[in-house]
VEXDREN-2710 file (C-alpha; in Angstrom, 1 decimal):
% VEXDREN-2710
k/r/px/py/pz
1/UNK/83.8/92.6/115.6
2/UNK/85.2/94.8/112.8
3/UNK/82.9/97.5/111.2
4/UNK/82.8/99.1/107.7
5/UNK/81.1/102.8/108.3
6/UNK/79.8/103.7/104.6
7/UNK/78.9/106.8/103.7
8/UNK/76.1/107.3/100.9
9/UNK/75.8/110.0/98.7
10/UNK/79.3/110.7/97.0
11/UNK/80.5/106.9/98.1
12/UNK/77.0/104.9/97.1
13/UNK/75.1/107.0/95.1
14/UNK/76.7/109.8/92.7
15/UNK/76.2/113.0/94.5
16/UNK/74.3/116.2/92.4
17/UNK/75.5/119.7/92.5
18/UNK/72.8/120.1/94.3
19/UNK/73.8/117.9/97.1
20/UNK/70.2/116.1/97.3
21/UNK/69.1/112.8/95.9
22/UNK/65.3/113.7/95.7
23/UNK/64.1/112.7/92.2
24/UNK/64.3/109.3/90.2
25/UNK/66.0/111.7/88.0
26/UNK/69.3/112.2/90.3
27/UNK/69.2/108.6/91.0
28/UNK/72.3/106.9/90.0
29/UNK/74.8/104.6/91.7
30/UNK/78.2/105.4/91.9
31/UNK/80.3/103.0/89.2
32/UNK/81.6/99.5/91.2
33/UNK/79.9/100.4/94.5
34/UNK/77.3/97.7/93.9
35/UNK/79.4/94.6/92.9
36/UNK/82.4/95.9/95.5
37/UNK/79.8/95.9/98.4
38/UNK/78.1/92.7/97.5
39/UNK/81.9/91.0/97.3
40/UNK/82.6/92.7/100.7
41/UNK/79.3/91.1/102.1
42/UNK/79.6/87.6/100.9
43/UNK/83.4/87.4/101.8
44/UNK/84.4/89.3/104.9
45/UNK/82.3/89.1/108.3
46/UNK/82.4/93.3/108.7
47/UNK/79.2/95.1/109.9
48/UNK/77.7/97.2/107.4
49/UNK/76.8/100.8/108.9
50/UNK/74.9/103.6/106.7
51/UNK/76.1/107.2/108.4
52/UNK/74.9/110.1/106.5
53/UNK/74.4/113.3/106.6
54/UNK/70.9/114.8/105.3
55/UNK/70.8/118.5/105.6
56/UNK/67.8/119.3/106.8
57/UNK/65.9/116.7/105.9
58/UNK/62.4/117.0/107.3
59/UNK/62.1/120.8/106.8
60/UNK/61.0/122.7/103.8
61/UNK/64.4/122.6/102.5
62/UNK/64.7/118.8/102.0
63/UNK/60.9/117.1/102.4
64/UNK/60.7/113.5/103.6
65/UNK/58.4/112.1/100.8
66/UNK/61.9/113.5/98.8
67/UNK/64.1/111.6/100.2
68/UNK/62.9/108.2/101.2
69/UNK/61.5/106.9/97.6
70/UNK/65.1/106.8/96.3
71/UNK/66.9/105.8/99.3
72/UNK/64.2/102.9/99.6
73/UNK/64.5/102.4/96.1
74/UNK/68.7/102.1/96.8
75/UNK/67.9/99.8/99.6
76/UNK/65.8/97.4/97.8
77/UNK/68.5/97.5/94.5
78/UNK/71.6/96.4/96.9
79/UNK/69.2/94.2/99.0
80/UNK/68.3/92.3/95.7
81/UNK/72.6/91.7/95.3
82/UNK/73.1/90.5/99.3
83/UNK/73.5/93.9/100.5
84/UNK/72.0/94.8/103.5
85/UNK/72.8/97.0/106.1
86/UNK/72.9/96.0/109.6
87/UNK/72.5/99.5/110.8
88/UNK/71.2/103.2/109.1
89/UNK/72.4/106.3/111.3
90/UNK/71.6/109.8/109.3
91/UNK/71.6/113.3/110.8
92/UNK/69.2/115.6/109.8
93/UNK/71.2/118.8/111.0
94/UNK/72.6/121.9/108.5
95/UNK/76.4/122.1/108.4
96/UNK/75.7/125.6/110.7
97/UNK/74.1/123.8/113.8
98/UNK/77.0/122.0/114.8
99/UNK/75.3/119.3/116.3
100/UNK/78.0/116.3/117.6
101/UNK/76.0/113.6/115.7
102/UNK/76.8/115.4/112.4
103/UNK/79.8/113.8/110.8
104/UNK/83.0/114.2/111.6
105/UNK/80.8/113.9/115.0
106/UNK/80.3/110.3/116.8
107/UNK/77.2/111.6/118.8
108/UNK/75.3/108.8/116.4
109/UNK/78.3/106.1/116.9
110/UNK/78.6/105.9/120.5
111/UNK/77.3/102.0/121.0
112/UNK/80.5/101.3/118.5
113/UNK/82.4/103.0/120.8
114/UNK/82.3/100.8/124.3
115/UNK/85.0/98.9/123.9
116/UNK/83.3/95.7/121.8
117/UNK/84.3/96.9/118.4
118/UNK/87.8/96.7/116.7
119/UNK/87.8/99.8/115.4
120/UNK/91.4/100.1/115.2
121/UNK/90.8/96.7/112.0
122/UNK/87.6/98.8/110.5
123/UNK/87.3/101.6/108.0
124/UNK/85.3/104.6/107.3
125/UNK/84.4/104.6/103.8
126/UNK/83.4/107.8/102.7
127/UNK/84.7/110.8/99.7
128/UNK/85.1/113.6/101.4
129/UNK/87.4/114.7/104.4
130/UNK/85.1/115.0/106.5
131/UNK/84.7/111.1/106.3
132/UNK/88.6/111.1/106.8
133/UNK/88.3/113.1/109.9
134/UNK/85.3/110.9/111.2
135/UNK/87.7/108.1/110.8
136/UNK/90.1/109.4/113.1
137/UNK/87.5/110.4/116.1
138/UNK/86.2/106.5/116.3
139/UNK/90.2/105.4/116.1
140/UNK/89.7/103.5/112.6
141/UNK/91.1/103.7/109.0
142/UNK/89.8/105.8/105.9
143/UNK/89.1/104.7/102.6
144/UNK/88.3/107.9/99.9
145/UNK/86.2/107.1/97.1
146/UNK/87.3/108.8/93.6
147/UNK/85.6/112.2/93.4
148/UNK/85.8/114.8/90.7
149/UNK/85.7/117.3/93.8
150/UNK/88.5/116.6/95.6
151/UNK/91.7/114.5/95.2
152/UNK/91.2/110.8/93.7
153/UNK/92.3/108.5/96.1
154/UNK/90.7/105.0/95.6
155/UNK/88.2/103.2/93.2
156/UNK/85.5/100.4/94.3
157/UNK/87.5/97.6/93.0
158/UNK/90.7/98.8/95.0
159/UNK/88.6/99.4/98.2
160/UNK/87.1/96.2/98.3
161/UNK/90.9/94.8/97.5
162/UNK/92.3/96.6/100.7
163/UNK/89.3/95.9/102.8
164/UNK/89.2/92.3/102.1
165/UNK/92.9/91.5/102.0
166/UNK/94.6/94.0/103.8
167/UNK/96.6/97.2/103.4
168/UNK/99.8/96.7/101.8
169/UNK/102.4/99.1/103.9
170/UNK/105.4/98.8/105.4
171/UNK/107.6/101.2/107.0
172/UNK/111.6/100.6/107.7
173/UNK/114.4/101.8/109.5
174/UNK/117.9/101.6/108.8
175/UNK/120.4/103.2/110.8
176/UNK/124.2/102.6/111.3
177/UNK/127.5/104.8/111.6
178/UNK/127.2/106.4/108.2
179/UNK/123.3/106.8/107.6
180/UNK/120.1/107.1/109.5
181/UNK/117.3/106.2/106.8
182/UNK/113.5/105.7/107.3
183/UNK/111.8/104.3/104.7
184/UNK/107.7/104.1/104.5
185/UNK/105.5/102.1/101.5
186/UNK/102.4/101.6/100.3
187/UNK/101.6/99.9/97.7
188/UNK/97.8/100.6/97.5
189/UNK/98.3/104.1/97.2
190/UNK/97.7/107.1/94.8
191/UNK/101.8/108.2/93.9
192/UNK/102.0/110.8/96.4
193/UNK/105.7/111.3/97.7
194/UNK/107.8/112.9/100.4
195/UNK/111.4/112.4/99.1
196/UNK/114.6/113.8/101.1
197/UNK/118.1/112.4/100.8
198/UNK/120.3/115.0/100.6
199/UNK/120.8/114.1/96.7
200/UNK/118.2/116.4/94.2
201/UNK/118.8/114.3/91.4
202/UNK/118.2/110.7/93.4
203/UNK/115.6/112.4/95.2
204/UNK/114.2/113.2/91.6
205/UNK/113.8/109.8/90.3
206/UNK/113.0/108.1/94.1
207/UNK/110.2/110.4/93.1
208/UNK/109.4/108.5/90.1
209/UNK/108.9/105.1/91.4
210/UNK/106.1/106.9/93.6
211/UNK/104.5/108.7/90.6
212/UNK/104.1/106.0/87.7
213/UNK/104.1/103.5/90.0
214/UNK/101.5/104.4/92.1
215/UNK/102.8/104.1/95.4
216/UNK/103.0/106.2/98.2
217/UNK/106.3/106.5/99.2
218/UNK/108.3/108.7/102.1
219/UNK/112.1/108.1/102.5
220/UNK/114.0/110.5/104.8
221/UNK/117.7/110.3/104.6
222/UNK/120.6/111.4/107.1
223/UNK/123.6/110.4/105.0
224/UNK/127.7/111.0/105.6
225/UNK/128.0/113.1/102.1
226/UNK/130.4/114.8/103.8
227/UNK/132.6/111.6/103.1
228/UNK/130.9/110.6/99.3
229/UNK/127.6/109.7/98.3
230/UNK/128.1/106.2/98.3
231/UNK/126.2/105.1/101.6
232/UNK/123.6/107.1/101.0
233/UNK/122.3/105.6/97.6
234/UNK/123.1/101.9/98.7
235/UNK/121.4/102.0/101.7
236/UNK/118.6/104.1/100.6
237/UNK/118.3/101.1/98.0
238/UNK/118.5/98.0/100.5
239/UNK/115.5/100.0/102.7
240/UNK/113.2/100.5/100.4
241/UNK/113.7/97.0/98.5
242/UNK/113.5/95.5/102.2
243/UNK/109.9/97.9/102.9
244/UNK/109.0/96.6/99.3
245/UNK/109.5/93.3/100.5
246/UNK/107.9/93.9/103.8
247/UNK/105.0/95.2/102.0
248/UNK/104.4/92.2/99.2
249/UNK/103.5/89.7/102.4
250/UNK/102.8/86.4/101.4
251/UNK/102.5/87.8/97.7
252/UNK/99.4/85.8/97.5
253/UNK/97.4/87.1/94.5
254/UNK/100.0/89.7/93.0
255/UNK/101.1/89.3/89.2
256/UNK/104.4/88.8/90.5
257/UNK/106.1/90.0/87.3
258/UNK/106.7/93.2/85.3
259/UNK/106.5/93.6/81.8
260/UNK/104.7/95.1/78.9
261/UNK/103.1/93.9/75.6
262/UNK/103.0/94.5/72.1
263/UNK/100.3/94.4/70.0
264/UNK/98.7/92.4/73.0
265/UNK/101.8/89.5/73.0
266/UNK/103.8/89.4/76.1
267/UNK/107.7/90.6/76.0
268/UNK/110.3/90.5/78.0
269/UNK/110.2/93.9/79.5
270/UNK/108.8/97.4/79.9
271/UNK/109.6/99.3/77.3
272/UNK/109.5/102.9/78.0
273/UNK/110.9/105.6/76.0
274/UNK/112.1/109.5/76.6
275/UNK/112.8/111.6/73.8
276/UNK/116.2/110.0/72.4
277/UNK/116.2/106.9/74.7
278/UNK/114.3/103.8/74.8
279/UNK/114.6/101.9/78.6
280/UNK/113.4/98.5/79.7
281/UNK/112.8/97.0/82.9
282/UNK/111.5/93.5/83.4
283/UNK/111.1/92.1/86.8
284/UNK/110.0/89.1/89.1
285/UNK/109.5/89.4/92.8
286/UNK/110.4/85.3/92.6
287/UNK/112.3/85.1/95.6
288/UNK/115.7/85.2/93.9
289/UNK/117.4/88.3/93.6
290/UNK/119.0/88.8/90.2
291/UNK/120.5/91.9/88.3
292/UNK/120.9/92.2/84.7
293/UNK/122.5/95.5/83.5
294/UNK/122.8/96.5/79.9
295/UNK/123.1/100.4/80.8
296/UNK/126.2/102.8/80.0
297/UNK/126.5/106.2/81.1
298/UNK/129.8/108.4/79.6
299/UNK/129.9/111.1/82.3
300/UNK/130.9/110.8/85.4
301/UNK/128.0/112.3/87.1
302/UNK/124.4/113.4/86.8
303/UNK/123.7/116.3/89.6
304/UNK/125.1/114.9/92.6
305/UNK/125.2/111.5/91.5
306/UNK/128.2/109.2/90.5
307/UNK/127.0/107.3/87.4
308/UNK/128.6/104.5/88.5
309/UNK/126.4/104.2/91.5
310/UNK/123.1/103.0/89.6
311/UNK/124.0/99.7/88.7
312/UNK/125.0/99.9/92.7
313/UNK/121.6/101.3/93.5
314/UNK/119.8/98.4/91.4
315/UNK/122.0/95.6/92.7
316/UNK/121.1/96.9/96.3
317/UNK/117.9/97.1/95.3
318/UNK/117.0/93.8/93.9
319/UNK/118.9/91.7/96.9
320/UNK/116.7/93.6/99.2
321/UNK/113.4/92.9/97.4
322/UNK/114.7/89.5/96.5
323/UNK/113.5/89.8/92.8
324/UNK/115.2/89.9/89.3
325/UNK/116.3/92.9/87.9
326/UNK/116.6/93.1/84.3
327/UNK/117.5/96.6/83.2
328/UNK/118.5/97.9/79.8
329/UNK/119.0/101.2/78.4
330/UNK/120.3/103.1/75.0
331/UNK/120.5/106.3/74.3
332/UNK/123.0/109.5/74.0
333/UNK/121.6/111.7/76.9
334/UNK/122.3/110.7/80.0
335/UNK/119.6/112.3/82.5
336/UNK/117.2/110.9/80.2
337/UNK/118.6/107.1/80.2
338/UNK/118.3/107.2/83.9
339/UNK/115.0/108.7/84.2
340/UNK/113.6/106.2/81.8
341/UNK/115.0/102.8/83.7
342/UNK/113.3/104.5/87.0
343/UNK/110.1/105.1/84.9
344/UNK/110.0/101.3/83.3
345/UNK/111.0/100.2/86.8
346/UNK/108.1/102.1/88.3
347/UNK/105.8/100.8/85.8
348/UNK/106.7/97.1/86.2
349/UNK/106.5/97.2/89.8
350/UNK/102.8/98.8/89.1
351/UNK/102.2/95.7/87.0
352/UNK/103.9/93.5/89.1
353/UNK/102.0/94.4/92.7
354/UNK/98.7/94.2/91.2
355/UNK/96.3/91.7/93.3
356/UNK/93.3/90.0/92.4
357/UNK/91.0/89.3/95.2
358/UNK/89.0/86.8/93.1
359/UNK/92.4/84.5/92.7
360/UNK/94.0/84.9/96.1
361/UNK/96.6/81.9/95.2
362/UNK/100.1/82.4/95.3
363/UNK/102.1/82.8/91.3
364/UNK/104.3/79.5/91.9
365/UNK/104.1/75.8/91.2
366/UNK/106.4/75.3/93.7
367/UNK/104.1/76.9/96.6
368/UNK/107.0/79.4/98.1
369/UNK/108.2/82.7/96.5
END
């Protein structure tokens, strides 16, 4: 049995400044959390667990007749939408008494702990680190809710989309005589990056892909530069379209293709421009890997990269994901032609990956992608 460990104030109700939810005044909910937890209850067959902590509740410092009109009153709310909790753990300790049952503690969570649980498949769902760290003692996964306090990490809608269909990650390794290359994906994630190829420029717009795309991404790189740099960016290229691949699944419920619009009518590509250049990149993860390249560059290389090796890259690159590549690109300078196509490629794959959980059906007639 899988279990979803939910945190309340911060993750279900908006937290104060003053860290206490004890007027009608203080009382709001925080935005998705009660349509994403009553989507979660009707459609996945996870235990519901409250675990919060109340500092000092009971004392002077935080009164019970406080507390338990709004918590009642948040109770009765999800109730009335199919929410209900199968279990209510809160510690009543301050921060300085350092008692186990306090999160990150598990003092309260030791009947989940006996062995009858897959915690490995469930997931604290919490907003501060504390809730990523409580994750790790019980041996499950973390989900951070958006808060203006800390890094954003997920919304409602997206945490009901992992929690319900799965995480969407993928890690790959590619090693031969001339590179050793591990490449690791998510698709879910926020655009954080940890980039080394032994390239700064490629390393530069690997980086992009993360950032406007949205998805974590780590490549490490041991290439033969000391021959060229030829290995290294083609094989950099077939890894991460295999872990892009990898990560897609069964592709049930993505958009499947990348494009923009115009004045709200579909077009043929994203159109992305930077300062003297206007790139395009329109994709379909189809099944069919395609290139077309309408890009020319007039020097020979940008930092340590051959120009010649970016239609390479994107040829790699699209057999690997198995999707159509259709890249175009005009403009005089040439950093800025190639750091628009990554930019319009990150952006259509941002499009492109994007999964409804309410239409979980795969984007083909013919029933295989």
């Amino acid at each position: 049995m899988k279990v979803l460990f939910i945190d309340r104030d911060g993750t279900i109700l908006q937290e104060p400044a003053d860290e206490q939810i004890d007027s009608f005044e203080k009382f709001h909910f925080v935005p998705g959390a009660i349509s994403a937890l009553r989507f979660l209850r009707l459609h996945t067959d996870y235990r519901f667990v409250m675990v919060s902590n109340q500092d000092g509740l009971g004392t002077p410092a935080y009164p019970e007749e406080d507390f338990w009109p709004t918590h009642n009153l948040m109770l009765e709310i999800l109730a009335g939408e199919g929410v209900v909790f199968d279990d209510i753990l809160i510690d009543r300790s301050f921060p300085e008494d350092n008692q186990p049952t306090r999160k990150p503690g598990t003092a309260m969570l030791t009947k989940y702990m006996d062995g009858s649980y897959d915690l490995a498949n469930s997931y604290v769902i919490g907003d501060r680190e504390s809730d990523a760290q409580l994750a790790r003692n019980l041996g499950c996964k973390a989900l951070l809710i958006q808060n203006s306090e800390f890094t954003i990490h997920h919304s409602w809608k997206k945490i009901a989309e992992i929690v319900y269909a799965g995480p969407r990650e993928a890690t790959v390794t590619r090693t031969t005589k001339e590179t050793d290359i591990a490449v690791s994906v998510n698709l879910d994630g926020t655009g954080k990056s940890e980039i080394a190829t032994g390239l700064g420029f490629f390393d530069h717009m690997l980086e992009q892909i993360a950032k406007h795309g949205a998805i974590d991404l780590d490549i490490s790189v041991k290439g033969d530069l000391h021959v060229d740099e030829h290995h290294t960016i083609e094989d950099t290229a077939l890894a991460l379209g295999e872990a892009l691949l990898k990560a897609l699944g069964d592709k049930r419920g993505i958009e499947r293709y990348g494009f923009s619009t115009e004045n709200g009518t579909p077009v043929v590509s994203y159109t992305l421009p930077m300062d003297d250049c206007l790139c395009s990149v329109a994709l379909d993860f189809g099944g069919r890997p395609w290139l077309v390249w309408n890009a020319e560059f007039h020097r020979e290389r940008v930092g340590e990269m051959p120009t010649e090796m970016f239609l390479h890259f994107f040829k790699s690159l699209s057999d690997a994901a198995r999707m159509n590549l259709n890249i175009k690109a005009e403009g005089k300078n040439e950093h800025h032609k190639i750091e628009g196509i990554f930019k319009a490629l990150a952006r259509a794959l941002r499009m492109a990956v994007r999964r409804d959980i309410h239409h979980m059906q795969l984007p083909s007639s013919k029933g295989v992608l």
